[in-house]
PyMOL CGO cylinders between C-alpha atoms (Angstrom):
from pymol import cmd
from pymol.cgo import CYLINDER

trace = [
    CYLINDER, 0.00, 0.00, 0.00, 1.10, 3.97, -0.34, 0.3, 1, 1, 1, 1, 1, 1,
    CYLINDER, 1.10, 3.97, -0.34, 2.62, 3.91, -3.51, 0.3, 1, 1, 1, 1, 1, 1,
    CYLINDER, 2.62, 3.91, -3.51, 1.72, 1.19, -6.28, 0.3, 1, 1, 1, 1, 1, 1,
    CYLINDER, 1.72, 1.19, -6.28, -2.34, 0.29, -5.68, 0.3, 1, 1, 1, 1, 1, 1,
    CYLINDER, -2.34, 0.29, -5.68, -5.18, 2.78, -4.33, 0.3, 1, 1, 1, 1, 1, 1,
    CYLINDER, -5.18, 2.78, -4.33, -7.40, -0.33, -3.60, 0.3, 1, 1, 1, 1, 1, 1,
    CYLINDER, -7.40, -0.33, -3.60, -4.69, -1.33, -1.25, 0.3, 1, 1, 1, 1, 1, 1,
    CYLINDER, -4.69, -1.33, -1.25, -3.67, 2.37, 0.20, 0.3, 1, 1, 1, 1, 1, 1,
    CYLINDER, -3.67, 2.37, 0.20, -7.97, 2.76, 0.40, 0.3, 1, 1, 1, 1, 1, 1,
    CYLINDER, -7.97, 2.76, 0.40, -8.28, -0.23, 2.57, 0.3, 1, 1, 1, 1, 1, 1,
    CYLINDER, -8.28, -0.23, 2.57, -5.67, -0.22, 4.88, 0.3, 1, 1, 1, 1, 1, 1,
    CYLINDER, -5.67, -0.22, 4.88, -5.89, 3.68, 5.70, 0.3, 1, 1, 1, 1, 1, 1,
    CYLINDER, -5.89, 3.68, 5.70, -10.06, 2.97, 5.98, 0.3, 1, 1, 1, 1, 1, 1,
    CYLINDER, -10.06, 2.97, 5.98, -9.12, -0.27, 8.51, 0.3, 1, 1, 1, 1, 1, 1,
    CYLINDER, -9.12, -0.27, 8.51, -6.15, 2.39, 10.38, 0.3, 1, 1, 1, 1, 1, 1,
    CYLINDER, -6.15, 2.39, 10.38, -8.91, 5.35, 10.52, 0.3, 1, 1, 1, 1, 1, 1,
    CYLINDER, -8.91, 5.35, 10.52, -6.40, 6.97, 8.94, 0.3, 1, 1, 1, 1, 1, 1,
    CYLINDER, -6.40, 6.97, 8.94, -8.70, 8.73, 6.40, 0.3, 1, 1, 1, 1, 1, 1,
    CYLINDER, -8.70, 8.73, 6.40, -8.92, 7.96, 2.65, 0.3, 1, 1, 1, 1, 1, 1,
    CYLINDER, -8.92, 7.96, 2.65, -7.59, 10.91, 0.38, 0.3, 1, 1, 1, 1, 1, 1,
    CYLINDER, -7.59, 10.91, 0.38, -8.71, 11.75, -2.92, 0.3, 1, 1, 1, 1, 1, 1,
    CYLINDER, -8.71, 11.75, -2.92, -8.27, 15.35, -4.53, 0.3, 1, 1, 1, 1, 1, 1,
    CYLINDER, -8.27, 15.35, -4.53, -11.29, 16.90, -6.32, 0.3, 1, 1, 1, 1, 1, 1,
    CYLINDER, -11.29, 16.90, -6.32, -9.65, 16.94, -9.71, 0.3, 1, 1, 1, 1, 1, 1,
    CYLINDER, -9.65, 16.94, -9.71, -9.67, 12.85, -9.97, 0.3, 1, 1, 1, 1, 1, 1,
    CYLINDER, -9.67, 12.85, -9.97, -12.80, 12.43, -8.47, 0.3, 1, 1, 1, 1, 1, 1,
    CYLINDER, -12.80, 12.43, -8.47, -14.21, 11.22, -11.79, 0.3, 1, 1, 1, 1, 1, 1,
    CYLINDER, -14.21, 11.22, -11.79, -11.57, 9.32, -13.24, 0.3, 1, 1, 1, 1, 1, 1,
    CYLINDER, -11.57, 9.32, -13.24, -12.64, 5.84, -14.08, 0.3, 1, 1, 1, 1, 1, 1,
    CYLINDER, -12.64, 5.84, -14.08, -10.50, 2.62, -13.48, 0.3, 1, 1, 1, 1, 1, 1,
    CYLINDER, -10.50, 2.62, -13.48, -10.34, -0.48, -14.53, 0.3, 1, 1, 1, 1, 1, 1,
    CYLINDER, -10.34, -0.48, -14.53, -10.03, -3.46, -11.96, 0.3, 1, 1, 1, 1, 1, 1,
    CYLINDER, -10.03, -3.46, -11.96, -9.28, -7.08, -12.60, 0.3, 1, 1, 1, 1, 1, 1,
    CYLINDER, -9.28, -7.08, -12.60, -9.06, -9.55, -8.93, 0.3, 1, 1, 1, 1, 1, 1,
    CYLINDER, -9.06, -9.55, -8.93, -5.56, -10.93, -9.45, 0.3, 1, 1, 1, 1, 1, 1,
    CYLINDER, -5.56, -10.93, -9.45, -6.83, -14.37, -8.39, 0.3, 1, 1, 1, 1, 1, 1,
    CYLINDER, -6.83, -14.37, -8.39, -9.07, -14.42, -11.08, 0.3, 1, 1, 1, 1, 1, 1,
    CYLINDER, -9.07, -14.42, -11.08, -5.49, -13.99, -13.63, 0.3, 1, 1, 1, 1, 1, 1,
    CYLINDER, -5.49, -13.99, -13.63, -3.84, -16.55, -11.84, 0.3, 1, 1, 1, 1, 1, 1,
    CYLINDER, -3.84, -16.55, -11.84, -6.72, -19.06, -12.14, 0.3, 1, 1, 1, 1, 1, 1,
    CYLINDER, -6.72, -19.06, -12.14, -6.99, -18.36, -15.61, 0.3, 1, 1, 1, 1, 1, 1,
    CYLINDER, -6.99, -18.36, -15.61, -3.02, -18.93, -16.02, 0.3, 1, 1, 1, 1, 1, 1,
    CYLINDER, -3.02, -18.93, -16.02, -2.89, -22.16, -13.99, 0.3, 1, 1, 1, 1, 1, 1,
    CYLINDER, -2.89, -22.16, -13.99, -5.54, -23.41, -16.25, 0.3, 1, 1, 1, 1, 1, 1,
    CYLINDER, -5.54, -23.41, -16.25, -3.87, -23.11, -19.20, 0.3, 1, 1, 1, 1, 1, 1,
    CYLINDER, -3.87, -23.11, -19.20, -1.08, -25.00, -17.80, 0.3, 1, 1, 1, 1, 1, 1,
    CYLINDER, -1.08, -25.00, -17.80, -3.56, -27.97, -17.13, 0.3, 1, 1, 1, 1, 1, 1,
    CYLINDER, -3.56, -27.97, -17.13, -4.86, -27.72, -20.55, 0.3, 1, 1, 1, 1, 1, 1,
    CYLINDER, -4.86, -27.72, -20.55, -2.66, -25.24, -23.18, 0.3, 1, 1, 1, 1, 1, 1,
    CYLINDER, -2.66, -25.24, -23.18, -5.09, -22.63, -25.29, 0.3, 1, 1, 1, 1, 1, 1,
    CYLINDER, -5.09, -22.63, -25.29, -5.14, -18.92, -25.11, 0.3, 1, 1, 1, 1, 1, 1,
    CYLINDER, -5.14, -18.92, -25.11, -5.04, -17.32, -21.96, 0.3, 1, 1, 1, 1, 1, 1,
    CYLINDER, -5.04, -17.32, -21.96, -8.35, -15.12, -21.33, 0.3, 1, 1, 1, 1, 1, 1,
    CYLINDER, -8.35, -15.12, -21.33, -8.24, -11.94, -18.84, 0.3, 1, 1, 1, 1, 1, 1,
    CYLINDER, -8.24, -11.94, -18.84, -10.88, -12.29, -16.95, 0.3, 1, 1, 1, 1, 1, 1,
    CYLINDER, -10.88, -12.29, -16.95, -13.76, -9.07, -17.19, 0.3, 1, 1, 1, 1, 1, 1,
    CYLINDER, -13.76, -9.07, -17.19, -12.47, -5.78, -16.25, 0.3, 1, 1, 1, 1, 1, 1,
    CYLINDER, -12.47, -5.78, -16.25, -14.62, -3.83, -13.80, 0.3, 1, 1, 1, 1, 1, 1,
    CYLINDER, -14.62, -3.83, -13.80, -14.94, -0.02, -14.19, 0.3, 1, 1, 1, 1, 1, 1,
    CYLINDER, -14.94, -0.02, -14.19, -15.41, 2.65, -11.68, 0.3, 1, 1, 1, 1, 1, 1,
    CYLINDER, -15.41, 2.65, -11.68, -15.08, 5.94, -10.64, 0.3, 1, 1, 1, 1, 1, 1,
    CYLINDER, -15.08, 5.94, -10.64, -12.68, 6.21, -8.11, 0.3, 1, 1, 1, 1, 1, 1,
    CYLINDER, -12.68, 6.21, -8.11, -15.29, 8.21, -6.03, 0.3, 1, 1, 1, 1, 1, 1,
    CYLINDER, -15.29, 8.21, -6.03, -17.48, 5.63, -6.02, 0.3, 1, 1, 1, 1, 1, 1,
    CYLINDER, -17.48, 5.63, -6.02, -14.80, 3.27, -4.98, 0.3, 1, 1, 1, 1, 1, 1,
    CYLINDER, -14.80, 3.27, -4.98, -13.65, 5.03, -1.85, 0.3, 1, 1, 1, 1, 1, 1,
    CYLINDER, -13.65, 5.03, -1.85, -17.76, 5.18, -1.02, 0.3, 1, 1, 1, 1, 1, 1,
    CYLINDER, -17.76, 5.18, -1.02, -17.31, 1.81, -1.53, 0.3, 1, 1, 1, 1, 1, 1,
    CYLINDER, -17.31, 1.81, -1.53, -14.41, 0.65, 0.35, 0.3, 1, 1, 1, 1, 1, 1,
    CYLINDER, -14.41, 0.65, 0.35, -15.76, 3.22, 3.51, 0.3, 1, 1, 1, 1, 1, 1,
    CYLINDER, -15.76, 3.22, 3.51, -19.03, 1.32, 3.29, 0.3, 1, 1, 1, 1, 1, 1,
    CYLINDER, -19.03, 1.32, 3.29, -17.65, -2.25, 3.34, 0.3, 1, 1, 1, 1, 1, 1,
    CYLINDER, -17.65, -2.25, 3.34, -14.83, -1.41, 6.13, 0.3, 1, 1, 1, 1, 1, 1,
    CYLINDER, -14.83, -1.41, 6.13, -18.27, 0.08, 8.39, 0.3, 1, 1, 1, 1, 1, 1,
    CYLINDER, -18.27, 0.08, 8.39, -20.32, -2.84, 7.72, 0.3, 1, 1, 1, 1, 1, 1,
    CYLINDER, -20.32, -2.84, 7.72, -18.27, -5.53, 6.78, 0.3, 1, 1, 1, 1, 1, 1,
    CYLINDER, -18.27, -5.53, 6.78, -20.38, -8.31, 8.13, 0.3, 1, 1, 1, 1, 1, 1,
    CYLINDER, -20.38, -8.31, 8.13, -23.85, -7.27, 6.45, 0.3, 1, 1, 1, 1, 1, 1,
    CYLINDER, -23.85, -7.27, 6.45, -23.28, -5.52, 3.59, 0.3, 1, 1, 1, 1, 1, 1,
    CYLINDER, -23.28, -5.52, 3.59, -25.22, -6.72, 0.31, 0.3, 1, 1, 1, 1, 1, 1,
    CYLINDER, -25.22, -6.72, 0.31, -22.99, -7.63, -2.36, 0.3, 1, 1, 1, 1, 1, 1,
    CYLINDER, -22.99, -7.63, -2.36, -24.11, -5.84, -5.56, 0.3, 1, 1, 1, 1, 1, 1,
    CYLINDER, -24.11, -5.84, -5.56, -21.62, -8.36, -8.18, 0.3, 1, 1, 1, 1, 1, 1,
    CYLINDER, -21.62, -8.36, -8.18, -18.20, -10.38, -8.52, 0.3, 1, 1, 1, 1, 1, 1,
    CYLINDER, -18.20, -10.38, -8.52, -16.14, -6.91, -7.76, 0.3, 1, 1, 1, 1, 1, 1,
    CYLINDER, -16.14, -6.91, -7.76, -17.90, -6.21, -4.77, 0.3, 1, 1, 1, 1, 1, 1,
    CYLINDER, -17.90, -6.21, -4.77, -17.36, -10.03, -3.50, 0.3, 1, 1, 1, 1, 1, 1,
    CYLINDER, -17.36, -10.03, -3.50, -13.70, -9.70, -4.45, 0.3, 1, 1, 1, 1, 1, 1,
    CYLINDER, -13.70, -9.70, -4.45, -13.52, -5.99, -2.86, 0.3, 1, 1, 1, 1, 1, 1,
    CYLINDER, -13.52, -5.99, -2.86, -15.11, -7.61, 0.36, 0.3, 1, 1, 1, 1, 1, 1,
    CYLINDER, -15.11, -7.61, 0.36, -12.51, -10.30, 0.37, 0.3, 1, 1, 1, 1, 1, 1,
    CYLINDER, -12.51, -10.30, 0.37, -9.69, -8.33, 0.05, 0.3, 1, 1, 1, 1, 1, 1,
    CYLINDER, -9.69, -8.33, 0.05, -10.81, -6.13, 2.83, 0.3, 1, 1, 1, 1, 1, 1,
    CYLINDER, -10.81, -6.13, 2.83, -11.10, -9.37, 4.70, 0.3, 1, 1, 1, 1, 1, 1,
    CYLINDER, -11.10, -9.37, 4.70, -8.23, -10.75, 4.58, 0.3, 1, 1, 1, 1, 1, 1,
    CYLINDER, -8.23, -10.75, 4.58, -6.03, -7.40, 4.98, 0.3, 1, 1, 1, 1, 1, 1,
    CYLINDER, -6.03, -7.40, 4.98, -7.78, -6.80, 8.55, 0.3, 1, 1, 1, 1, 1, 1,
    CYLINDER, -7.78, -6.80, 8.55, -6.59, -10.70, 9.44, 0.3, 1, 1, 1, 1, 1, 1,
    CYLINDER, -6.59, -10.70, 9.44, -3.13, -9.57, 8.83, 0.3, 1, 1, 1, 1, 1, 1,
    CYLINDER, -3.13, -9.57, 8.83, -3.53, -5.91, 10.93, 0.3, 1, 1, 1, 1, 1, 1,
    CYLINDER, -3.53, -5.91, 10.93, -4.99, -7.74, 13.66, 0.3, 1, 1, 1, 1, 1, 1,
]
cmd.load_cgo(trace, "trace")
């Protein structure tokens, strides 16, 4: 986190309290996001059977909405409705960085 990934930075400064920056001029920037398990499963099974490797789907958003997002599922972690795959994944991730803070 801090330097190479806002999900990362987002989630650990939202699990520290330590307040989630993002300047007005980026608010609306959209990214896209791929869950790097999803690569990796797509890699290994190429390796069990060869053919083209396919990235799995991209998910866009604004990065406003994904701080919203990432405040919302570090508050409510435990009963927050998942929305689609991203979410799930998002959830996860949050998840398993506040096992390794703890």
């Amino acid at each position: 986190p801090n330097y190479n990934s806002v999900i990362s930075t987002w989630i650990v400064n939202a699990l520290n309290n330590s307040g989630l920056i993002l300047y007005d001029n980026a608010k609306n920037i959209e990214m896209e996001y791929i869950y790097v398990k999803d690569v990796c499963n797509n890699i290994i099974s190429c390796l069990d059977s060869p053919k083209n490797i396919l990235l799995p789907k991209c998910h866009k958003i604004k990065l406003f909405e994904l701080k919203e997002l990432i405040l919302g599922m570090v508050e409510r972690q435990d009963d927050y409705i998942l929305s689609n795959d991203f979410e799930y994944n998002l959830l996860q991730t949050i998840k398993s960085y506040k096992e390794c803070l703890t």
